[in-house]
N, C-alpha and C positions, 0 to 999 in steps of 0.2 A: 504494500500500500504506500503511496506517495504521498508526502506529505501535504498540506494544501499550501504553504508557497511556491511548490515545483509545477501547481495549476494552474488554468488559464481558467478565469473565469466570466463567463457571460451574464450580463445582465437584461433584462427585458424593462425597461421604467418605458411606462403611457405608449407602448407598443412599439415604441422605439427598441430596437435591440446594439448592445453597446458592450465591446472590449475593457472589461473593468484593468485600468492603468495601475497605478501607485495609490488615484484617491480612492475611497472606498465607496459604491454607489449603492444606493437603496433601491429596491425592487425585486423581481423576482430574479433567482441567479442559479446559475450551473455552473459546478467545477469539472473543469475537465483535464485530466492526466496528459501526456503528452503522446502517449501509445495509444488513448483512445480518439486522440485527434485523425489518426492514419484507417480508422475503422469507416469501413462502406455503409454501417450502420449508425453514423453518428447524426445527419442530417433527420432522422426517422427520429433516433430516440431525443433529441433536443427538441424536434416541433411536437411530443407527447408532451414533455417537460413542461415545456413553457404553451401550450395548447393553444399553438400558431407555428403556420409553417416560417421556418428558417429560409433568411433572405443567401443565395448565392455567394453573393461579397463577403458575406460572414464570415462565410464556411472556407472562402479563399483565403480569406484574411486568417484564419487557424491555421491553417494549411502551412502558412509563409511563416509562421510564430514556430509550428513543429518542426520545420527545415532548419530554422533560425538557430534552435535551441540544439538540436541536433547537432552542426556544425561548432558551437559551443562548447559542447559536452565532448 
């Protein structure tokens, strides 16, 4: 289990959905691992989550955060 600083986590405030940075956002939120960023599954299980489908850009934008962090490590 990962800790939750090694997470990326998503927010949903007023339907907006938003990469929570450094400040800490209020709304509804998912952590997500960085192995479960690479899952074929992840767009399905985050629009259950937050009970709206996940925008495209989103899901790229994790995408580029798991390479990122990858190349890091």
């Amino acid at each position: 289990m990962q800790s939750i600083t090694q997470m990326t986590r998503v927010v949903r405030v007023q339907g907006d959905f938003l990469l929570q940075g450094n400040k800490r956002l209020s709304g509804r939120g998912a952590h997500i691992c960085p192995q479960c960023i690479e899952s074929p599954n992840l767009a399905k299980s985050l629009a259950r989550s937050f009970k709206a489908p996940m925008p495209k850009e989103l899901l790229q934008q994790l995408k580029e955060i798991a390479k990122k962090d990858c190349v890091e490590s």
